[in-house]
C-alpha positions in Angstrom: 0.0 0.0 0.0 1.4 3.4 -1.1 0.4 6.1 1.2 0.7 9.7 -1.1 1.9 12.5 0.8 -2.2 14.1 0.4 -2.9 10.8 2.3 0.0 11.3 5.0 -2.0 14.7 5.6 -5.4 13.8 5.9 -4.3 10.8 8.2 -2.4 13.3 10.2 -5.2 15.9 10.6 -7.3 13.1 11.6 -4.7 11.6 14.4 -4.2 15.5 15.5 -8.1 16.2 16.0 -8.6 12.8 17.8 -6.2 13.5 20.1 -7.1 17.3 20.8 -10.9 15.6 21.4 -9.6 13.3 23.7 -7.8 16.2 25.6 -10.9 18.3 25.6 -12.9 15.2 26.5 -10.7 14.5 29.2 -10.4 18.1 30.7 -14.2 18.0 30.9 -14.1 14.6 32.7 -10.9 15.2 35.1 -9.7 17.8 37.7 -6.5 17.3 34.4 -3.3 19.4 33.3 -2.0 19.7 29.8 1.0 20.1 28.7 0.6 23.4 27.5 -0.5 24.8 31.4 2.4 22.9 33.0 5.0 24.7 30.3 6.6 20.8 29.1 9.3 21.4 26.7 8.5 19.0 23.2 9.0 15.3 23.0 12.2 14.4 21.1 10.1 11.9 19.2 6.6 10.2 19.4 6.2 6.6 19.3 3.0 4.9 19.9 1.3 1.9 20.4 -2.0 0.0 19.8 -4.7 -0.5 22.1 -6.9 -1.3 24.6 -3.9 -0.8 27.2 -3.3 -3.9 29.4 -1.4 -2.9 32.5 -1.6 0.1 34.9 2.1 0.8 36.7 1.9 2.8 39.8 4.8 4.7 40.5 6.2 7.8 43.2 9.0 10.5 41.8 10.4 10.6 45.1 12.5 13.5 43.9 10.9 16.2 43.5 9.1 15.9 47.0 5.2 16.5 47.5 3.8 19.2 45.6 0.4 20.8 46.8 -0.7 23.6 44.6 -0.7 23.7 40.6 2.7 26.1 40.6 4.4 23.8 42.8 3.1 20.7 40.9 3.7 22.1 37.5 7.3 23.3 38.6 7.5 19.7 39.5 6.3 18.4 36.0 9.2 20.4 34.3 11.9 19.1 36.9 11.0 15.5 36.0 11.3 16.2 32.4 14.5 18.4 32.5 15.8 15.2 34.3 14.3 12.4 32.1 15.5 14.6 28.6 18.4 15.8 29.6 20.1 14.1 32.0 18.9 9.8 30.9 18.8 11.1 27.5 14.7 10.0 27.2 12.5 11.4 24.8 10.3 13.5 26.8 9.2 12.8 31.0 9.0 9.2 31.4 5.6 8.7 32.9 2.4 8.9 31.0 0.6 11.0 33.4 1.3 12.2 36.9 -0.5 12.9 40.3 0.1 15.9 42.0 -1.3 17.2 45.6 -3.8 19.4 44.4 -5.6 16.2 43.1 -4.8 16.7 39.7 -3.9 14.6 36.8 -0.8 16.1 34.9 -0.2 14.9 31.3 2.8 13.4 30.2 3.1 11.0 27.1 -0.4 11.0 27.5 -2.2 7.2 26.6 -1.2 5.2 24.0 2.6 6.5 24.0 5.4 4.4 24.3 7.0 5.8 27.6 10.3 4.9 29.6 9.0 4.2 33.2 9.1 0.1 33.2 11.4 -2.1 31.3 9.5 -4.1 28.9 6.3 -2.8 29.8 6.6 0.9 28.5 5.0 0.2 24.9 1.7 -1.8 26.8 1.1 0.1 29.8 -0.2 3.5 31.4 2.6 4.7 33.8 0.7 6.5 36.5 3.1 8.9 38.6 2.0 10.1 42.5 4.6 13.1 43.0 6.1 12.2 46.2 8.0 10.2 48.3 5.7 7.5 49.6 7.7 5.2 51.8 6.2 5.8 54.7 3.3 8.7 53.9 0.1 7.9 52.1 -1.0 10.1 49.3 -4.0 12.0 50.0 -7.0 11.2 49.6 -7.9 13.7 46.5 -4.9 12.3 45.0 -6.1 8.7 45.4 -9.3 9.7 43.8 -7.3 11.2 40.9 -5.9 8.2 40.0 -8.9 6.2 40.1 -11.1 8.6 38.2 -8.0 8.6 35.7 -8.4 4.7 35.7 -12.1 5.0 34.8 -12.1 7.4 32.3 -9.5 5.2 30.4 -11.2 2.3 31.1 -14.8 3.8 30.0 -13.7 5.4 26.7 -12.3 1.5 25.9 -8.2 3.0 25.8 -7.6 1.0 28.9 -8.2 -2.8 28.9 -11.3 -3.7 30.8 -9.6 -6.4 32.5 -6.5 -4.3 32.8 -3.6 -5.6 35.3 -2.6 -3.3 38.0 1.1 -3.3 39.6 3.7 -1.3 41.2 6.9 -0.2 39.6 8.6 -2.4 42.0 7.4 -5.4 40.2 8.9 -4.9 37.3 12.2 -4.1 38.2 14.9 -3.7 41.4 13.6 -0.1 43.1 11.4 0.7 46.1 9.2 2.5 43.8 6.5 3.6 44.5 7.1 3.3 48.1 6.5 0.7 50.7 3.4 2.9 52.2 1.7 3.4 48.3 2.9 -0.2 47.4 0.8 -1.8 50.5 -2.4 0.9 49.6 -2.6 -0.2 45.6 -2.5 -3.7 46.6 -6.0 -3.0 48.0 -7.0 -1.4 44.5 -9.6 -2.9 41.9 -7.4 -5.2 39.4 -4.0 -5.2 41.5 -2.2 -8.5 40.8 0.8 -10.2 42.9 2.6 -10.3 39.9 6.3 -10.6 40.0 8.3 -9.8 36.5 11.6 -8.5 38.1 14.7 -8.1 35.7 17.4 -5.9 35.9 17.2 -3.3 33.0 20.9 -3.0 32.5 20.8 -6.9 31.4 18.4 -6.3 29.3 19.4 -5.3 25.3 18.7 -2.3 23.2 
């Protein structure tokens, strides 16, 4: 099949305005952060994948610490993705989506983007970041229910897999991520699984 350069257009004008409706969609349906409001720098490069998504990864940033209002969170967002571009050399923030304190949902790669937050699970999952260190603290509550009503509305609008598996980062590879406090919480989530896939992504090749 011989896609003409007319054809490369339309299919691009139709890829664009699907995903500036899902945004819209989604800002209706979510207390939810683009990348524009947050000020993210542009991807490197854009590679996705096909869908219903099957796994949800839970993970914590750690570094940077807790962030509670939309300044602090989106200050937050661009630390993370000065780190991930820069400094690993990633194409854009590694997480699909983050969590911040003020209980809202943060776009990353967005669904459907191949990210770089679990090794060999980055072009079939939804990377889920809670910004924080949560060892020993819980997220809040709002944050909790930001998560979940991101959950749904993927789930709902048939992008995430109706029988989806959620995990922690942890159980995909050697880290404490996403804490031992958030770890113990997710385990009492809807669709968590005692899965165990642990390799060391140094081992594994590129």
């Amino acid at each position: 099949m011989v896609v003409t350069f007319s054809g490369m257009r339309s299919i691009f004008i139709v890829v664009s305005m699907t995903l500036i409706t899902l945004e819209e969609s989604m800002a209706c349906s979510l207390p939810y952060v683009g990348r524009e409001i947050w000020d993210a720098k542009p991807p490197k490069d854009v590679l996705m994948f096909p869908g219903p998504i099957p796994f949800v990864i839970i993970h914590h940033s750690y570094i940077p610490a807790a962030c509670t209002t939309g300044k602090e969170c989106s200050r937050a967002m661009q630390s993370m993705q000065q780190m991930h571009q820069q400094e690993r050399g990633w194409n854009d923030i590694g997480y699909s989506f983050a969590v911040g304190g003020d209980g809202r949902v943060y776009e990353g790669r967005g669904f459907n983007v191949v990210g770089a937050h679990a090794p060999r699970y980055n072009n079939k999952s939804v990377g889920i970041c809670m910004i924080g260190d949560w060892r020993v603290d819980l997220p809040s509550e709002k944050m909790i229910a930001a998560v979940e009503s991101l959950i749904e509305y993927g789930v709902r609008n048939n992008i995430i897999a109706s029988n989806y598996t959620l995990i922690g980062h942890r159980q995909t590879r050697p880290t404490e991520c996403p804490g031992d406090r958030l770890f113990e919480e997710i385990k009492t989530w809807p669709h968590f699984v005692d899965m165990w896939d642990v390799v060391d992504p140094n081992t594994i090749a590129t």
